[in-house]
Each structure stands twice: as structure tokens, then as C-alpha cells.
N, C-alpha and C positions, 0 to 999 in steps of 0.2 A: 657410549662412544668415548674414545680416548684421543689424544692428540698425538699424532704421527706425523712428522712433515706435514704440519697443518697450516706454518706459517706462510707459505707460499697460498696456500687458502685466503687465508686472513689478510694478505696483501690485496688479491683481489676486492674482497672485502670492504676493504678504505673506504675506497671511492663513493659505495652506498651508505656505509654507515656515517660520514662526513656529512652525508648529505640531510640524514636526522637528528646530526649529532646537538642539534639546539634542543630538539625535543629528548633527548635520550634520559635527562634527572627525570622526567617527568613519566615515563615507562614503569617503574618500577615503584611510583611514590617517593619523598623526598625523603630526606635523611633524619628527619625529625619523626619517621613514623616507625622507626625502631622499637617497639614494644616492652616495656617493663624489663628496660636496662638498669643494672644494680651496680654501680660503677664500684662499690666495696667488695663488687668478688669474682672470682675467677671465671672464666667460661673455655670450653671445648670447641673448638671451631671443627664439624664433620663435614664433611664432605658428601653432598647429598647421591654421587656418582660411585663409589665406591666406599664410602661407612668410615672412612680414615682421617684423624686428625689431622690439623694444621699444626706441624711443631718448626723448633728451630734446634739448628744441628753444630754446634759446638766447637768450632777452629782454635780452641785453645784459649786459656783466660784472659793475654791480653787482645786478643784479636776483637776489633773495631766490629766489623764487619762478620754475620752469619748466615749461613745458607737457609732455606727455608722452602719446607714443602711436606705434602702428606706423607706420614709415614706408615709404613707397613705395620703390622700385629705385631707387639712386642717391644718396637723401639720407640713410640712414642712419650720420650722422658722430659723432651722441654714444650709443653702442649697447652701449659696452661695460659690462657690470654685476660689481658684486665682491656675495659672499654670507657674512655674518660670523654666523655661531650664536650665538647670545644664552645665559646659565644658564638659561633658563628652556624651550629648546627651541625659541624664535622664531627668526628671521632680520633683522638687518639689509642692506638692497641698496641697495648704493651704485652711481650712476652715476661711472666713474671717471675721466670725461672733466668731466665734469661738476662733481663733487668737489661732489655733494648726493645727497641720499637717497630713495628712492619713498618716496611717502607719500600719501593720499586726502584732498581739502579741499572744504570746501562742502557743500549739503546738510543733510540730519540724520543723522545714524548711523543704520545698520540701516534704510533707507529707500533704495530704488535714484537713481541715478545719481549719486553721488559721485563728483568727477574725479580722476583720476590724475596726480599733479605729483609732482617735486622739491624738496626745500629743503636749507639745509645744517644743519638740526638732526636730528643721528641718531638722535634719541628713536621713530621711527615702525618699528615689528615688524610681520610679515608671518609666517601661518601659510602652510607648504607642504607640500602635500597630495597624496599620489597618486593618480589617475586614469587611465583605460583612455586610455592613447595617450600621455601626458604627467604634465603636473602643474599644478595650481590655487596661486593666490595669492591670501588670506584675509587685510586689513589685522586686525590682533590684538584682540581685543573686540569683530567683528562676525561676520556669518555671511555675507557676497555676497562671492564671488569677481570678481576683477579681468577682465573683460570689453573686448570692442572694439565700438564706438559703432558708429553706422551712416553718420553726417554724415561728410566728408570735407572736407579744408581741403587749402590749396597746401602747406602742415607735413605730413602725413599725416592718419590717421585716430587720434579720442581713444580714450582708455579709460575706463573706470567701472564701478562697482559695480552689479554685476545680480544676482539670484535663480539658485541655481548650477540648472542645465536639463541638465547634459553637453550642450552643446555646442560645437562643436571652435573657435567663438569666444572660449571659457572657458579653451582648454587650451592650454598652452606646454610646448613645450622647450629644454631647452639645450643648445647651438653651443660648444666651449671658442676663446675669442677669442685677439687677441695677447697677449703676457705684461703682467702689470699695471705690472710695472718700467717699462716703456719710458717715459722720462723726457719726451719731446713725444708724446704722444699722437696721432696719425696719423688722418687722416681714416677710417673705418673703411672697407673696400672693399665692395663690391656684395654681394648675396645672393649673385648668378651672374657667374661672371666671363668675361670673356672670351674666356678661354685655357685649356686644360684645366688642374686644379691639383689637389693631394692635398688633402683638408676630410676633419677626421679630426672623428669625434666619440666618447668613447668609444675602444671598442676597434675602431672601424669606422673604414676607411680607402678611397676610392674615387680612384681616378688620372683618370677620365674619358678615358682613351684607351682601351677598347673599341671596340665598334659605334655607342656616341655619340660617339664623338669628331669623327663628318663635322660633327657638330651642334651642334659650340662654337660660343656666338657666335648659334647661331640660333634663331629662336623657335620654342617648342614649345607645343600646347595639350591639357594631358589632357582630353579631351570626357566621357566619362564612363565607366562601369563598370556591363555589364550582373550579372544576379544570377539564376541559376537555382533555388537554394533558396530556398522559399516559407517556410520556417521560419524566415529570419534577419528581423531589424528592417525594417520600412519604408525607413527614414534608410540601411539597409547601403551601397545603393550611392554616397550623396554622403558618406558616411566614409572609405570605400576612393578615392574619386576624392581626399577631402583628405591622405587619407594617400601617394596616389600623388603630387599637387602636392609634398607636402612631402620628401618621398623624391627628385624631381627638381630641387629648390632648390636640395635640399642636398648630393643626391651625384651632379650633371652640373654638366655646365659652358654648359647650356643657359640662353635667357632664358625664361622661365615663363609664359605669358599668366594673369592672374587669374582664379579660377573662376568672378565676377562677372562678367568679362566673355564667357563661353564661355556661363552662364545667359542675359545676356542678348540674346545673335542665335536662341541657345535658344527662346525665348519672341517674342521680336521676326518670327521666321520660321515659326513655328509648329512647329516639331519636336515630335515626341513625346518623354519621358524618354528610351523603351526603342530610340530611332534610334540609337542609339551599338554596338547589334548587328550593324546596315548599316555598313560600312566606305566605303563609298560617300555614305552621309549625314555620315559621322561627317567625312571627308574635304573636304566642302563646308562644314562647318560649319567647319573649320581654315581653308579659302579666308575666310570670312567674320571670324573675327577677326586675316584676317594670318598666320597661322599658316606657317613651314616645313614643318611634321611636326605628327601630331597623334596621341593616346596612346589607347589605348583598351585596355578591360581586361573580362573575363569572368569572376568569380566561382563556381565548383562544386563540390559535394561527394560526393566518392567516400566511401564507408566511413564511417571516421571523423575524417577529414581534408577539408578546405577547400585549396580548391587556386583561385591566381591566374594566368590566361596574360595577361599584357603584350604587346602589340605597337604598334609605332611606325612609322607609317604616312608615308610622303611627301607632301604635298599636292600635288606637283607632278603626279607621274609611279603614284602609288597602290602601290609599291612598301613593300613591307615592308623596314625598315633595322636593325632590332634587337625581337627579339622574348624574353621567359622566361617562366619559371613558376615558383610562389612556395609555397609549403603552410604550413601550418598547424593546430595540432590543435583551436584555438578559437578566439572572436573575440578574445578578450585579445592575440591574436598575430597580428593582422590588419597593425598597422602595423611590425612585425617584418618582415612577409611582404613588403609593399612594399616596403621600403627595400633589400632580399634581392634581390629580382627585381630593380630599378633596378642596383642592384650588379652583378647581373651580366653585365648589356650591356655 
């Protein structure tokens, strides 16, 4: 889901979220449960909703002030972020390329769409928060997590302040970048690169030379992810489909088509949701946005485990090129479970 004239949503919004906003630090875990922060080096802010970094976009050398938002494939060149813990348990996040700080301007406080910028005053703290899949970012004295806008510019897409919803719009993770030392700061390189390459994250480490490896270089579209338990969320399957995108950004050497734009031939040709169970639809819909190969994923549960089968379809020839299966004991381990499966093609 994207944001479209959502602010008029999120006004409505207020009024309930006001009304938990004492307990809202407390949703997410406090800010002190950031995990095996390395304040010496760089990190990639992604975007758990579409695979795109957090960079900042460049007004010229002496300009104060710069814009800020995820950027599309290919311009992600001020991307890289430093995380500095504050006494008090905040975060300061500096762009390093940048050499200014995220910070929210405009607006009123505590009132949705406050934009996301840089400046070089590092007075501006940031709560970060744990959540199913990632992590939220809370500028310090309010309650709206750092969000991605709907509108889109030739820059990328903005960010802002929205009513936290879990949605995978909301949630980010982190990429560890090049070392912060590097004394010319380097164009940053693509999400997906051309060539197969090791992207460690963590203690995760994928070489891309598997069964994807026919498929460097080519584009891929996860179409979607059917769901046989009636008992999981409505949303299950475009979570597992974001988590599959995000899982392929990050550890193939694939181009990624947009989810937005697989929804929209989706909707434009009238598919149902549940066509992505037909391998033969799901496969025309790959023809329709370009696609080489197209991803399709089936959801079930045996026992007490949640089990993911992956397969990756050719659109050429409808041939199966890499297929796994993924388990998991809950949904908290759903994007574990992708990233597992994608591993291990």
C-alpha cells in the first residue's frame, strides 16, 4: 500500500491515536532495544515496502537544508546513514555523504505530514522502535513514525510523518554500507547489482550464484503470494509478497520490478487477488510488466508451523528455475522465513 491523499485519512486518524499516544513508546519496544548498533559505520536505511533507500537529495553546496526520501534504482548516491546514541537513549542519524542530520520540518507537531529533511544542526533525536519485520523511526517529542508519501518526483518519493498503522510503509531496515572512513565518499551502488556479489547483512551472507544466478542482471516480478490459512490476517499475503520483494533486493543479484507496478497491470487487466495460484496467469502477468521470471509464493500450515514454497517461474518458456520452502513457528518469523527461502536458491 502507498500513500495517496492519505492525509486527510490520517487526520481522521488523530483523534484515536491521541488517545494511545502515552502508550504508543511502548508498542514497539523502547529505543534502547536497537540491536548491535556499530556507531563507527555506515548503514542503508530500506524500506521494508518497496526495497528503496532512505537517501538525501542535494540543493547545492551551500544549501542549509535537503530534501529527503526513498530513492528509486540507480540514484541512490547520498544513502549512506551513521547512528550515534544520544544519554538519553535517542539516536542521532547523520547522512554521511551529506554531512547533515535527518530531522522533520513544517507543519505542526503531532499533526500528520511533516517532511523529512536534513540540516547540519545535529540537535534533531529520533526514537527507534521495534516492530514485526523491522524498525520505526519517532522524531523525539512526538508520536508519528517516519513514513513514505504517495507523490513521486524525478528525486524519488518524500517521507513524512503519519499515524503509526503497521504498515510495511512505516518499517525499515538496516543494510551495513561501505566503511564510514572512506575519505571520498563514492556514489553509492544500486540496490541490485548487476553481477552477482556477497550483501551481507548481519550475520547473513548470500553469493547469488545459486539457481539465481541464470537471473543476474534480469528482471524479476514477485506477483504475489497465495494463503491457505483462513486464520491468518487479511493483509498476510501482500506482507509475505513485501517481504519476498525485500528478501530479493537484497540477497539476489536480480532487478526487482515494483510492487506497484505488478498491482497495477493487476487491476488494469482485471485479475483476481487469488490468480497468482494459476502459474499460467501469474506468468502473463510477468509478460505484462517486462518481467524475465516471475515469483510466486503459497503460504500453509501443517501442525504448528507455517510453511512458505517459492518458485520462480520463467516467463519465457513457463519453466520452473529455482524453487524452496521456508517454515516458521509464527508470524513474527515470516520475514525470517523469506529471506531463508530466497537464500537458498
Amino acid at each position: 500500500m502507498r500513500i495517496s491523499g492519505m492525509i486527510g485519512f490520517a487526520a481522521v486518524a488523530v483523534a484515536l491515536a491521541l488517545s494511545s499516544c502515552a502508550s504508543t513508546d511502548q508498542q514497539g519496544g523502547d529505543y534502547g532495544s536497537f540491536p548491535r548498533i556499530d556507531p563507527n559505520r555506515a548503514y542503508y536505511i530500506i524500506s521494508l515496502d518497496n526495497g528503496q533507500r532512505i537517501a538525501s537529495f542535494a540543493r547545492g553546496p551551500a544549501a542549509e537544508t535537503e530534501k529527503v526520501g526513498v530513492a528509486r534504482s540507480g540514484t541512490s548516491e547520498r544513502a549512506r546513514w551513521r547512528f550515534t546514541r544520544n544519554s538519553d537513549g535517542s539516536y542521532s542519524i547523520e547522512n554521511i555523504d551529506a554531512h547533515k542530520f535527518l530531522d522533520v520540518q513544517g507543519g505542526i507537531i503531532n499533526v500528520p505530514g511533516r517532511d523529512a529533511v536534513v540540516f547540519a544542526d545535529s540537535s534533531a533525536r529520533w526514537r527507534i522502535e521495534s516492530v514485526q519485520g523491522g524498525f520505526r523511526f519517532v522524531p523525539q517529542g512526538e508520536w508519528m513514525p517516519l513514513s513514505i508519501r504517495g507523490s513521486e518526483s524525478s528525486e524519488g518519493t518524500g517521507l513524512i510523518t503519519l499515524p503509526w498503522m503497521g504498515m510495511s510503509f512505516q518499517i525499515w531496515r538496516l543494510v551495513p554500507a561501505p566503511d564510514v572512513s572512506t575519505p571520498s565518499a563514492p556514489a553509492v551502488p544500486k540496490l541490485v547489482d548487476a553481477e552477482p556479489k556477497a550483501v551481507t547483512n548481519g550475520d547473513q551472507t548470500a553469493q547469488g550464484s545459486g539457481k539465481l544466478g541464470s537471473l543476474a542482471g534480469k528482471k524479476i516480478a514477485v506477483v504475489g503470494v497465495s494463503v491457505s490459512d483462513q486464520d491468518l490476517a487479511k493483509d498476510t499475503p501482500v506482507t509475505v509478497q513485501n517481504f519476498l520483494i525485500h528478501a530479493f533486493v537484497t540477497y539476489s543479484s536480480s532487478v526487482v520490478v515494483d510492487r506497484d507496478s505488478v498491482d497495477k497491470i493487476m487491476k488494469e487487466h482485471e485479475f483476481q487477488s487469488n490468480a497468482v495460484a494459476d502459474s499460467s496467469t501469474a506468468v502473463e502477468v510477468g509478460k505484462l510488466v517486462g518481467a524475465d521470471a516471475i515469483v510466486v509464493g503459497t503460504l500453509s500450515k501443517s501442525g504448528s508451523r507455517y510453511y512458505l514454497a517459492v518458485k520462480v517461474v520463467s516467463v519465457a518458456t513457463g519453466e520452473i528455475l529455482a524453487s524452496a520452502v521456508g517454515d516458521s513457528t509464527d508470524e513474527s518469523g515470516f520475514l525470517d522465513m523469506c529471506i531463508a527461502s530466497v537464500k537458498s536458491m
